[in-house]
C-alpha positions, 0 to 999 in steps of 0.5 A, a space after each residue: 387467946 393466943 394462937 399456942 393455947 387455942 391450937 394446944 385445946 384443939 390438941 387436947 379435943 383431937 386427942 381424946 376423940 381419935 384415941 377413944 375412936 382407934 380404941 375400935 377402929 381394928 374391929 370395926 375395920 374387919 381387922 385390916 392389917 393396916 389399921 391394926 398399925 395405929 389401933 389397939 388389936 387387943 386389951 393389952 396395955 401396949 396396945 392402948 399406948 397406942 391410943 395416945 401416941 398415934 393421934 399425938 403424933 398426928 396433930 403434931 404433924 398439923 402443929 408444928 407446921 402451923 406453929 413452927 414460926 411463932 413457937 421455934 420450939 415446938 418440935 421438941 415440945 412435941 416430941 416430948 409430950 408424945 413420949 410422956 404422954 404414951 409413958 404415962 399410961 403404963 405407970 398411971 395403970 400400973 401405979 393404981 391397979 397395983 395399989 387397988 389389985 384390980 384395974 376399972 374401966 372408969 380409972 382406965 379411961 381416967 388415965 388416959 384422960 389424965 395422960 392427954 391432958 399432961 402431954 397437951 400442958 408439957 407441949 404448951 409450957 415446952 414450946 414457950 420455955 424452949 427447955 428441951 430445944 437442944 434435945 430435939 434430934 434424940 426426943 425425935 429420933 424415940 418418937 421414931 423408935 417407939 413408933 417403929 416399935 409399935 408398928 412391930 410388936 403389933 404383929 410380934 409382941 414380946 410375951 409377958 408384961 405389958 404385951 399380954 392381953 389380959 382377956 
């Protein structure tokens, strides 16, 4: 098995443990300010964006410093799939709890699965085709963006819409 397809399983595997722990970790912590950065703090879908984007963004770091000189393009892979992957969330949940009228936990924790899974083949496909590699500074700089978004509308969500917590 060649080295991107191991390390990109390994992605998927990290992915889905860290994002199904961070869905905990800001009640488990006693609220710590901090954590509440990377965890989700309520049911929000906003916050559960959160559970892909940050463990992504994570493994990234690892990724691309293991991959980087076999796979040039790894960087823009990357960023890529970090942004579909979160993207992902809001329309595959909107999408079918508009279809049905109501949301389920089972699709929910699909959704999720489904996002990991569609960011980990955009990385795997990406870093080999090199199709996004000339978009590689703007795919960075909203990976940064959105991060600082996070990180913000943890302590000052907007109202309404996908920041309002539903319990």
């Amino acid at each position: 098995m060649n080295p991107l397809k191991r390390y990109t399983i390994a992605g998927v595997l990290f992915t889905l443990t860290v994002g199904t722990l961070l869905h905990f970790t800001y009640e488990w912590s006693g609220c710590n300010v901090l954590v509440s950065i990377v965890s989700a703090v309520n049911e929000s879908v906003w916050e559960h964006m959160k559970l892909i984007f940050f463990p992504i963004l994570f493994c990234s770091f690892y990724l691309n410093r293991k991959l980087k000189k076999d796979y040039p393009c790894i960087s823009s892979a990357l960023n890529f799939s970090i942004l579909l992957g979160t993207l992902l969330i809001p329309v595959i949940f909107y999408t079918y709890s508009g279809i049905l009228g109501y949301n389920t936990l089972v699709l929910d924790i699909g959704t999720f699965f489904i996002s990991v899974l569609a960011a980990f083949y955009a990385v795997y496909k990406l870093a080999l085709s090199c199709q996004l590699q000339r978009f590689r500074i703007p795919l960075g700089l909203a990976v940064i963006l959105l991060a600082v978004c996070f990180t913000v509308f943890t302590f000052a969500p907007p109202s309404g819409g996908i920041f309002t917590d539903p319990t």
